[in-house]
Each structure stands twice: as structure tokens, then as C-alpha cells.
C-alpha positions in Angstrom: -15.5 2.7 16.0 -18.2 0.0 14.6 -16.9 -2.5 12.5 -16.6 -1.7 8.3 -18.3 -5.0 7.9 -19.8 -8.2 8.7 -17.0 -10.5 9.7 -17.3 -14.3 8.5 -14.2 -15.6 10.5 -14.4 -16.1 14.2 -12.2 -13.8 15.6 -8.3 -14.5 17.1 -8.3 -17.5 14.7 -5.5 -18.0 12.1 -7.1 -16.6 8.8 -4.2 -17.8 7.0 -4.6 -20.8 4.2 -1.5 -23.2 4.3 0.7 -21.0 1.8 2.4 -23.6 -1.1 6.2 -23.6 -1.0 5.8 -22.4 -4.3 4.0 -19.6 -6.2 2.1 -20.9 -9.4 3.7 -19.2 -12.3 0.3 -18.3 -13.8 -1.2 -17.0 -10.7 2.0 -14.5 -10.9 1.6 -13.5 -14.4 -2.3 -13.0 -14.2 -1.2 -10.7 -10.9 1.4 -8.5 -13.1 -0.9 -8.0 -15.9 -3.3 -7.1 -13.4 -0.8 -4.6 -11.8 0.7 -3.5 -15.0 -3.0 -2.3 -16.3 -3.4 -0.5 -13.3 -0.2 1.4 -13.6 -0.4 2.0 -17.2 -3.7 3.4 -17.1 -2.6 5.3 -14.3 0.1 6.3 -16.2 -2.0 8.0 -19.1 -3.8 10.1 -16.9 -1.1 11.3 -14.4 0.7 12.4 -17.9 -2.2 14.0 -19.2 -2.2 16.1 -15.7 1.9 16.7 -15.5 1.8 18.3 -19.2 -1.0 20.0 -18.4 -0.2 21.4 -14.3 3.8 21.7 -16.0 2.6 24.7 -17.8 -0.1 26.0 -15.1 2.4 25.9 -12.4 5.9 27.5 -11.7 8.7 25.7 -10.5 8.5 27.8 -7.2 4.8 26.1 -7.0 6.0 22.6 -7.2 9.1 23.0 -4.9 6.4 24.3 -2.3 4.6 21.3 -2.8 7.5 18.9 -2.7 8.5 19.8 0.6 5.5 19.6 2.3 5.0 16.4 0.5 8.8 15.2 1.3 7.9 15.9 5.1 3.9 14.5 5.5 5.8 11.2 4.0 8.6 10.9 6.0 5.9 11.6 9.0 3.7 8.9 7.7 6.4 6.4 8.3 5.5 6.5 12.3 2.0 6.3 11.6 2.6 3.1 9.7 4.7 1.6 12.5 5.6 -1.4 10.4 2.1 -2.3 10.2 1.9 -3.3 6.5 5.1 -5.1 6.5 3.9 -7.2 9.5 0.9 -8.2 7.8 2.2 -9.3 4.6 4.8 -11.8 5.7 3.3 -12.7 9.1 2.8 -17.0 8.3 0.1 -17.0 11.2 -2.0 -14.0 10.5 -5.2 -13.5 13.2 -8.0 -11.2 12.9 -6.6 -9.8 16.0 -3.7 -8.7 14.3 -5.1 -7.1 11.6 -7.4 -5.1 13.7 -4.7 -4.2 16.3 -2.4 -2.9 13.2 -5.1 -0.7 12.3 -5.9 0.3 15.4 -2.0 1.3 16.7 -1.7 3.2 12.9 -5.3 5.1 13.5 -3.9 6.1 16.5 -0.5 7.2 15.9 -1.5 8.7 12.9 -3.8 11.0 14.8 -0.9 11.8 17.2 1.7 12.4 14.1 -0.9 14.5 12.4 -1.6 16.8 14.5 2.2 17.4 15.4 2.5 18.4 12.0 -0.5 20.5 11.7 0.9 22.3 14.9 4.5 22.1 13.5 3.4 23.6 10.5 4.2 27.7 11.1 7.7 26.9 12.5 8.5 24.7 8.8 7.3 27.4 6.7 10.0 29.4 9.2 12.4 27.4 8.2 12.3 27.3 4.9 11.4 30.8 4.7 8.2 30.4 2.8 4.9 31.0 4.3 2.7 29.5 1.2 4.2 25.9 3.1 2.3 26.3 5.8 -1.5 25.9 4.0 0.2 23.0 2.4 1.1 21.1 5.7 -2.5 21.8 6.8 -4.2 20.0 3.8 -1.3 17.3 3.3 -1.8 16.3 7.2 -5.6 15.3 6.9 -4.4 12.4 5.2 -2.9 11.2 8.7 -7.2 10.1 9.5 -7.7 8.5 6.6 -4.6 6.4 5.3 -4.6 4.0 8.1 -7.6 2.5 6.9 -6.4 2.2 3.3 -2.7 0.9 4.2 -4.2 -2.1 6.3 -6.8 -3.0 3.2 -3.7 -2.5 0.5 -1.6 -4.7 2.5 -4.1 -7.5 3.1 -5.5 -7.3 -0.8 -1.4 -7.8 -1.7 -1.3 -10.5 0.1 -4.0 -12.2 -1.3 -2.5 -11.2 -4.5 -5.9 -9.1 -5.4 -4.5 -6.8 -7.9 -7.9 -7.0 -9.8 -9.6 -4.5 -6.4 -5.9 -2.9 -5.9 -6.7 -1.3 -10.4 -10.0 0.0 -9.4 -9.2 1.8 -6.2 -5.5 2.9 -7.7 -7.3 4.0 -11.4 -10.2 5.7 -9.3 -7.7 8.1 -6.9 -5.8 9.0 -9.8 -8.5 10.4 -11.6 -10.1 12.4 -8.6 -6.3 13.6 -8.0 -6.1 14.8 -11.4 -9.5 16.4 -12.0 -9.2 18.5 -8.8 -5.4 19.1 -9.3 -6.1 20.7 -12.6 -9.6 22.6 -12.2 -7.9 24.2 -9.0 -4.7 24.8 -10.9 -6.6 26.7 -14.0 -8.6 28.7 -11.6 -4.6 29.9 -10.1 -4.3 27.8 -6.5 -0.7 27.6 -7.4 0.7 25.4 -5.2 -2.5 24.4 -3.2 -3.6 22.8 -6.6 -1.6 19.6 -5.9 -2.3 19.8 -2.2 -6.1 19.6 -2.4 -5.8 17.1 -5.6 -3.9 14.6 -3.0 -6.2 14.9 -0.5 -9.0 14.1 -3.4 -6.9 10.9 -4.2 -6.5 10.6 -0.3 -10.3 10.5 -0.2 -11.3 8.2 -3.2 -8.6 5.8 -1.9 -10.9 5.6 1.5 -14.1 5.1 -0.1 -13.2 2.6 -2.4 -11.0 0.6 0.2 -14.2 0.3 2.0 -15.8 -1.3 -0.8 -13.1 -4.0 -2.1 -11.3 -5.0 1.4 -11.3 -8.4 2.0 -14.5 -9.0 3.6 -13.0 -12.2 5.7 -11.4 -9.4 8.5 -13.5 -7.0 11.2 -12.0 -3.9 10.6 -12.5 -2.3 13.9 -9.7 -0.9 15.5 -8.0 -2.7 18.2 -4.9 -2.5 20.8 -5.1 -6.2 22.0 -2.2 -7.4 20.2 0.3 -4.6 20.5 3.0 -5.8 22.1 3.3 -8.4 19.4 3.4 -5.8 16.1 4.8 -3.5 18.5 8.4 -5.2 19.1 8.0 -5.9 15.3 7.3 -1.8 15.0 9.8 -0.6 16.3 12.2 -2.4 14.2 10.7 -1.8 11.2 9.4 2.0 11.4 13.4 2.7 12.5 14.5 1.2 9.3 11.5 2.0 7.2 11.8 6.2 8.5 15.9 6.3 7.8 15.6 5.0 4.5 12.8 7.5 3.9 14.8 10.6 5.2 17.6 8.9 3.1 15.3 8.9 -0.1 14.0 12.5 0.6 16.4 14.1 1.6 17.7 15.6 -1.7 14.6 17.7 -1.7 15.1 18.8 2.1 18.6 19.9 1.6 18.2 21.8 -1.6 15.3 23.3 -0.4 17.8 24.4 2.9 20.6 25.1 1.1 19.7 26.4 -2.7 16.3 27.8 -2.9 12.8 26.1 -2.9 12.6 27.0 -6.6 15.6 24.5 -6.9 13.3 21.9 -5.6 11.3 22.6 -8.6 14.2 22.1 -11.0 14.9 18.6 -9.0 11.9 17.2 -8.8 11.0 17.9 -12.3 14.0 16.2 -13.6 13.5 13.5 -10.9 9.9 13.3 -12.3 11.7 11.8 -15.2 13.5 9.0 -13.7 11.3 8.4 -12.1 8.7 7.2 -15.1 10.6 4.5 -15.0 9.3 3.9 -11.3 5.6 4.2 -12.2 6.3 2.7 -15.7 7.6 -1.1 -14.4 9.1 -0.9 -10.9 5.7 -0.2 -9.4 4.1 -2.5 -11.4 6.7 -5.3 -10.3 7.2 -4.3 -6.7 3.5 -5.4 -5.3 3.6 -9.0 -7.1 7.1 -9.2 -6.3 6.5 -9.1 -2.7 3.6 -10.9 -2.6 5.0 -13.8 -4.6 8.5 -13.3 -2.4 6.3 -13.1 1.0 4.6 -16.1 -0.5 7.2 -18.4 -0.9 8.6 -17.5 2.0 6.0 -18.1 3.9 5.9 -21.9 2.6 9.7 -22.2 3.1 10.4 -21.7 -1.0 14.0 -20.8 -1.6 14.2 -17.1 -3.0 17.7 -17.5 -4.8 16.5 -17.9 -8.7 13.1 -16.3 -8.7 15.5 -13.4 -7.3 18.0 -13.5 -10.2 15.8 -14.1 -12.8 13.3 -11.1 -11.4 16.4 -8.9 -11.4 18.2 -9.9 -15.2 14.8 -9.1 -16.4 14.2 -5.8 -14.7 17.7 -4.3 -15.7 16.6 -6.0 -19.3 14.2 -3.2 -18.8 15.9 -0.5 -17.0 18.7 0.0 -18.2 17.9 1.1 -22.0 15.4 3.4 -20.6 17.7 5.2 -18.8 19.9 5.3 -21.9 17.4 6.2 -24.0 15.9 8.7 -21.9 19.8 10.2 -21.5 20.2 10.7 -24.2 17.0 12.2 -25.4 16.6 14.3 -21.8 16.3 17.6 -23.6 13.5 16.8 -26.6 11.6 14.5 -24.0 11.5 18.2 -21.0 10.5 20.3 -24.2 8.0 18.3 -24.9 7.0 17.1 -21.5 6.8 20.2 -19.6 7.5 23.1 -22.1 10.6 25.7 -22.4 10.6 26.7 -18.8 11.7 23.5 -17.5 15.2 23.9 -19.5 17.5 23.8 -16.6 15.9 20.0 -15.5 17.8 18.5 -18.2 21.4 18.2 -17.2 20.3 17.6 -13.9 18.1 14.2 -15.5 20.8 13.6 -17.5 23.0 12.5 -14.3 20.1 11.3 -12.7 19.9 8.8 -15.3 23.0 7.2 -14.3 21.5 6.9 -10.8 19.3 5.2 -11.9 21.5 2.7 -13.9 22.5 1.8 -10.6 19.8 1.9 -8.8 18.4 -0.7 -10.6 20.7 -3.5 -9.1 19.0 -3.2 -5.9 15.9 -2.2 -6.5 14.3 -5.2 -5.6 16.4 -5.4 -2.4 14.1 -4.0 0.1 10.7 -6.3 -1.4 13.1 -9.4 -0.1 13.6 -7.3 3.0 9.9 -6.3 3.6 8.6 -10.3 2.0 10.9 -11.7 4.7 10.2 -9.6 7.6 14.1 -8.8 7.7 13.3 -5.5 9.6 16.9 -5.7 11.9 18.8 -6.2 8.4 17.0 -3.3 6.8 17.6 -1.1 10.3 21.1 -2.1 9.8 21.6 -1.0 5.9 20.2 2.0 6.6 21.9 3.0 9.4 25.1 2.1 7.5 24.0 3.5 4.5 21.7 7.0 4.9 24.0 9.1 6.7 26.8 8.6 4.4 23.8 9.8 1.8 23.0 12.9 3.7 26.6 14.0 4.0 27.2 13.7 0.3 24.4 15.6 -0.1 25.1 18.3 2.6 28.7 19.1 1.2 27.7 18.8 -2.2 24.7 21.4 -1.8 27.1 24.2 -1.8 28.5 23.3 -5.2 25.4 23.5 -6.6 22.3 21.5 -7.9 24.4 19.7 -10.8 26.9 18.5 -7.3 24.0 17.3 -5.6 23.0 15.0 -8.3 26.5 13.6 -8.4 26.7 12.9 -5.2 23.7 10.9 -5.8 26.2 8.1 -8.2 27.9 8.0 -5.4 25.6 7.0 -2.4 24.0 5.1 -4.6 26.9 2.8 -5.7 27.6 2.5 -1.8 24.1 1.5 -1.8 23.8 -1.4 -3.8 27.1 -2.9 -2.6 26.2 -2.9 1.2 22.4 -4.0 0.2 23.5 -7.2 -1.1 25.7 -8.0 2.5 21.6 -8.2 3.8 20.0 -9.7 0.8 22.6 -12.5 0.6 21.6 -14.1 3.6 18.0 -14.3 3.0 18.1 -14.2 -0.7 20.8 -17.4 -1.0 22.4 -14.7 -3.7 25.3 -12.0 -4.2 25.4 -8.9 -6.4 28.3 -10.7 -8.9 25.5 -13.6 -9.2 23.0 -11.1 -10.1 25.6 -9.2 -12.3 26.9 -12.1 -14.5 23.1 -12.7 -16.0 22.6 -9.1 -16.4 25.5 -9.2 -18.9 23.0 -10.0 -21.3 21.1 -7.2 -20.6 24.2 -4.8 -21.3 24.1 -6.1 -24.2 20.2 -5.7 -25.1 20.8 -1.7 -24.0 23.8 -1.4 -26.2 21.4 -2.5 -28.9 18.5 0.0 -28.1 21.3 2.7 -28.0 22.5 2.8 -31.3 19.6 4.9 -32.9 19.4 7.0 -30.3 23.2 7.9 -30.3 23.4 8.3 -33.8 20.3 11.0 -33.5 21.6 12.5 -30.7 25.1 13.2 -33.0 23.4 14.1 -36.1 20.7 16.7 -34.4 23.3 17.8 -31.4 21.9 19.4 -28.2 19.7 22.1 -29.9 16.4 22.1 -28.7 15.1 23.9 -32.1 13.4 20.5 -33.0 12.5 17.9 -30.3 9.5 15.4 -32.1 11.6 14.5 -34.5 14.6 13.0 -32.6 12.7 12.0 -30.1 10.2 9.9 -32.2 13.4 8.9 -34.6 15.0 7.8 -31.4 12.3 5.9 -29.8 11.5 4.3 -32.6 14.8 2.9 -33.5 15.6 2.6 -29.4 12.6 -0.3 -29.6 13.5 -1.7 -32.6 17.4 -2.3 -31.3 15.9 -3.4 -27.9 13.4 -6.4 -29.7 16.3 -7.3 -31.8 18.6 -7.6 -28.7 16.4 -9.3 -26.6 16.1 -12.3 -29.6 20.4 -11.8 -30.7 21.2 -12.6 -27.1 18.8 -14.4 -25.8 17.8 -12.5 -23.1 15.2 -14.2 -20.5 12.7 -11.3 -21.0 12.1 -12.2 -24.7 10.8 -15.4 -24.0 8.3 -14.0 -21.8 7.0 -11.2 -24.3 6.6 -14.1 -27.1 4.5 -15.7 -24.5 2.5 -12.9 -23.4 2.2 -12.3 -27.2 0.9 -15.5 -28.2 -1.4 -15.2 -25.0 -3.1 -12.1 -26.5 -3.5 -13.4 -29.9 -4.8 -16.5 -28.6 -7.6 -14.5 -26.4 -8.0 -12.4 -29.5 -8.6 -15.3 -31.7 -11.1 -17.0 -28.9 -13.0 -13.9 -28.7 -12.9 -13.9 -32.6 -14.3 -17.5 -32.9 -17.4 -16.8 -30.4 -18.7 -13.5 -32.9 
């Protein structure tokens, strides 16, 4: 394949500045507003296409979707091979190495894909649903072209270019959408959201090829692969157990409910996860670049760690709360009357996530570090334990499934921090004493909401105005929280504020 570019490094050298011991708290905060704006605005227009498609498409459409999805991802962790990871916390990285990682991803890719394009009849057999198969077909083009696209995201995070990582993000969202929807009102069913990820699949090619970092060839390469291979193997074994772990409510409810169950989960899933595209994914990619960062120039991790991790359940935890509470006006409004039987099920997935949220930034130290033998470790500890909660709790029902979920995940965090503690310099009671505060902050944000919920009960005969009551008053209890306990995340929202009125007031003074 000729090369995507002109290349302005000589090739095998180290393209790799001298990385500070420290990362320079401004270069952070430009790089999460940066990442923020992309996932907000993002945000807007995947919710504009989930109220829309949530009332185009049945719950039977979505759980076909979902599993197909579910599978082309777990899949996609071989065709990775640890590729990104090596590159964003490899101290000495050669243009060899970057063209060797995309070269052993192109190629497994194209193996992987076309095992699943072959495999595809006998897992519509399985799950007893032929309208899979055409699903599989379409999901598994994506094996060609996100090779490419992984090796350039990896590379513009670590160079911290969240400014090309908005426009190629923003751009495959709104291809996704437009063709999701148009194919959806014209009664694709299922195929809808196949065909719209294959659009985003598309955009996110084109406009890689544009904004990659124009200091690497791109042409694919085997040269190194013994190096990122050993590294690989490690990694992929870890990264693919903990994907199988983090799928696998969808594969066994899809085995052992019904598809349209899937549906039902994902949909309430959908929920908590907001949350996910809301902050967490706006955190995770400066978080490991600024974690890679400093540990690439021998920084200690220990109280950018903590700090990262009072603030983010300063955040996460009175959304879940709130959204808890409010589960049944926010479905109604969200998704419409025939999404009902998602709310209990989002109700308990809200503690989940409660708990979740101690660990979330777990694996970023993990992937920063290159700790690919402690990740293989936790997961090999931790997943199957997962899947047999899931397995046995299956027959009970979907409501038991979600249980088991509190469960695994409170086995979760506590084994996570035996592999952070060693690179991180930190334990999970040093991370929970701080967050004290931030129990306190979502106590706050939970008294309007709680006193709604009691004074409107459960009846879904009016939803806007709870929920507006409720988030309202949930905002105003979390501000006045966040200055009453003086909660780390206050001070930085009075100086992002002051930041915006001070650009507001420059651009002001130039008209």
C-alpha cells in the first residue's frame, strides 16, 4: 500500500520529544475543553437520533443490532492486538513502530473480518434470528477500515490533539445519524443502525486521512512485529476478557431471555450510560494522555489519580441519583411509552454505576502505564466470576441479571485497586476518604429530587414536570454542595467560569 503522505522524519528514528516529568496544567485543561466540546456536541446530535430512531424502531430491532454490535466489538479486540495501547505509552516511539502496528492490525483485521462474515449464518443459528446475519455482514466491513483510524486516534491522543480528534468525532456522528434515521423512516428496521455505523465507519476514515499527524509514513509494515507482538499478546488477552466481561450481559440475555430483552437492556443501559458519553468519555482520552505523559517522564501518578477520581464521583454520583430517581419521567420522555419496562431495570443499573465509578479510571492507568500483565491478571480474576453471576441469574429474569451486575461490580473495584496500587502509589480507602466530600455534594443534589419523586409518586401521567422540577432543584443542591463542602470540583468550575467571562469580555473590548 503507498504511503498516506509525505513523511518529514527519517524513518526507524525516535519521533518522540523528551516528555516533561510533568503535564502543564493548562495544556490539560485546554485538552478537556477540547474533548468536552466534542462530546457534547456529539451528544446533541446522537440525542436528537435516539428520540427520534426510539420511536422508529422496536425493541426486537435494537436487540438485533446490539448483538451483532456486542460480537463485531469483542472481534475487533484481535484486530487491535494492543496496538493503540502500545503506541500511547511506548517512551521511544519509531516510525517503524507506528507503521508495523498498522500494518499487523490491517492484517489481522482482514483475517478477523472475514471469519465473521463467514461465521455470520451459524450466529444468526444461534440465536435463532436470521435478520442477524445481514447485520454481521455490514458490521464486519468496518474490520478494512478501523485499522487506519485506531493508529491515527492513538497517535493524535498522544500528542494531546483533541482540536483534530472534535472534527473527525463531530463529523462521524452526524453521517451516523443522517443515514441511521433516513434508512430507519424509509423501515430498514434493524439494518438502519447497521448501515448508519458503517457511514460513521466511513467518515471516521476520510477524515483520519486528513488530520493524522503528518510527522509518521503510514504505510503498513511487519518489520517490527516481534516487538508489539510480545506486547500483543499481553494486551489483546486482557483487553478481549474484559470486553467479553463488559458484553456479555447482552450475549447472555440474548441466549437465555429473548433478543427483544436485549432491547429492554440496552435501552435502560442507554441511560447509564449518558453518563459515559456525558463526562467519562470526555475525561478518559486526556486522562490517559496526561497519565501516559507523566509516566513517560517518570511523574508520580498518586495525586493527579486522587484528585481525578474525587472529582469524577463529584460528578457521578448525583447523576446517577438523580437519574434514579427520575428513571421513569426521563424513558417517557426519552424514548416514548413503549420503552416502559427499561425503567426498573435503569433503576438498578444506576447503582452500578455508583460503583462503577470508583474504578473507572482504573484501566486509563493500566493502558497509560502499559500494565498489560496486571490488566490480564484482573481480568482473568475478575470476568469469569461476572459471567457466572450473569449465567445463573439469567434464569431469574432480566431484573436478576441486573443485580448480579452490583455484585461483579463491587468485586470489581476491590480487586482493580490490588493492580492500580502498585503503579498508581494509591489504594481504594485513599481514593474513598476524599470522595466523602462528594457524598456529601450528592446528598445535596438529592433533596429536590426526593421530595418530587414523593409528592408525584411513580405515575407516569406527568413526566416534564418532575423531571424539570427535579433537575432543576438537583443543580441547584449540587452548586450549593460543591461551595458548603468545599469540594475540589467547585474550584475548578469558578475558574472555568471566570475563564469564559474573561474571553467574553476580551472579545467584548475588541467590537
Amino acid at each position: 500500500m503507498a504511503s498516506a503522505g509525505p513523511s518529514n522524519a527519517p524513518k526507524d528514528e525516535d519521533l518522540t520529544d523528551a516528555a516533561p516529568a510533568k503535564t502543564p496544567l493548562g495544556s490539560v485543561r485546554r485538552s478537556l475543553t477540547l474533548s468536552f466540546a466534542e462530546r457534547y456536541l456529539g451528544i446533541v446530535i446522537q440525542f436528537a437520533a435516539t428520540v427520534t430512531l426510539a420511536r422508529m424502531l422496536t425493541p426486537g430491532d435494537y436487540g438485533v443490532y446490539t448483538i451483532g454490535l456486542v460480537i463485531v466489538n469483542i472481534t475487533s479486540v484481535l484486530r487491535d492486538f494492543g496496538a493503540v495501547s502500545f503506541l500511547i505509552q511506548e517512551k521511544n516511539l519509531s516510525e517503524i513502530s507506528v507503521r508495523t502496528a498498522y500494518g499487523m492490525s490491517l492484517l489481522i483485521g482482514f483475517v478477523v473480518g472475514c471469519v465473521i462474515v463467514a461465521s455470520s449464518g451459524v450466529i444468526a443459528s444461534f440465536y435463532d434470528n436470521d435478520a442477524l446475519r445481514p447485520v454481521l455482514l455490514v458490521l464486519g466491513i468496518n474490520f478494512v477500515l478501523a485499522p487506519f483510524v485506531d493508529v491515527v486516534f492513538a497517535l493524535l491522543r498522544r500528542e494531546m490533539n483533541f482540536r483534530a480528534l472534535f472534527w473527525i468525532s463531530v463529523s462521524a456522528t452526524t453521517a451516523n445519524t443522517i443515514v441511521a434515521i433516513t434508512l430507519a423512516f424509509l423501515g430498514a428496521g434493524a439494518m438502519s443502525l447497521a448501515w448508519g455505523a458503517l457511514a460513521a465507519s466511513l467518515m471516521q476514515y476520510v477524515m483520519a486521512r486528513r488530520l493524522r499527524p503528518r510527522g509518521y509514513d503510514m504505510s503498513p509494515s511487519l518489520k517490527d512485529w516481534r516487538r508489539i507482538g510480545s506486547f500483543g499478546i499481553v494486551a489483546t488477552a486482557g483487553i478481549l476478557c474484559a470486553e467479553i466481561g463488559g458484553r456479555a450481559p447482552e450475549l447472555v440475555i440474548g441466549r437465555f431471555i429473548n433478543v427483544p430483552a436485549v432491547g429492554i437492556y440496552g435501552r435502560a443501559n442507554g441511560l447509564i450510560d449518558m453518563f459515559n458519553r456525558l463526562v467519562t468519555s470526555g475525561i478518559a482520552p486526556v486522562a490517559v494522555s496526561s497519565f501516559a505523559m507523566q509516566h513517560r517522564g517518570g511523574g508520580a501518578l498518586r495525586d493527579s489519580f486522587i484528585k481525578s477520581m474525587t472529582m469524577l464521583t463529584g460528578i457521578a454520583w448525583p447523576f446517577f441519583v438523580l437519574l434514579g430517581l427520575m428513571a421513569g419521567p426521563i424513558t417517557r420522555i426519552l424514548f416514548g411509552s413503549g420503552w416502559d419496562s427499561a425503567i426498573p431495570i435503569a433503576r438498578i443499573l444506576c447503582v452500578v454505576g455508583c460503583v462503577v465509578t470508583l474504578a473507572e479510571l482504573n484501566w486509563y492507568v493500566l493502558q497509560a502505564t502499559g500494565a498489560m500483565q496486571a490488566n490480564l491478571r484482573l481480568q482473568l480474576i475478575t470476568q469469569p466470576v461476572k459471567v457466572a453471576l450473569l449465567v445463573v441469574a439469567a434464569h431469574f429474569g432480566l431484573a436478576a441479571v441486573a443485580g448480579a451486575l452490583i455484585v461483579s461490580s463491587i468485586f470489581w473495584v476491590v480487586v482493580s485497586y490490588h493492580s492500580v496500587r502498585r503503579i498508581a502509589g494509591t489504594s481504594l480507602g485513599e481514593v474513598l476518604a476524599p470522595s466523602l466530600t462528594s457524598v456529601a455534594v450528592t446528598a445535596c443534589s438529592a433533596v429536590v429530587p426526593a421530595l418530587v419523586l414523593f409528592s408525584f409518586g411513580t405515575s407516569l401521567d406527568q413526566v416534564w414536570l418532575p423531571f424539570c422540577l427535579s433537575a432543576a432543584g438537583a443543580a441547584a443542591g449540587w452548586f450549593i454542595g460543591l461551595r458548603l463542602f468545599r469540594h475540589p470540583l467547585g474550584d475548578e468550575i469558578w475558574r472555568l467560569g471566570l475563564a469564559v467571562m474573561r474571553q467574553i469580555g476580551m472579545r467584548l473590548g475588541r467590537d
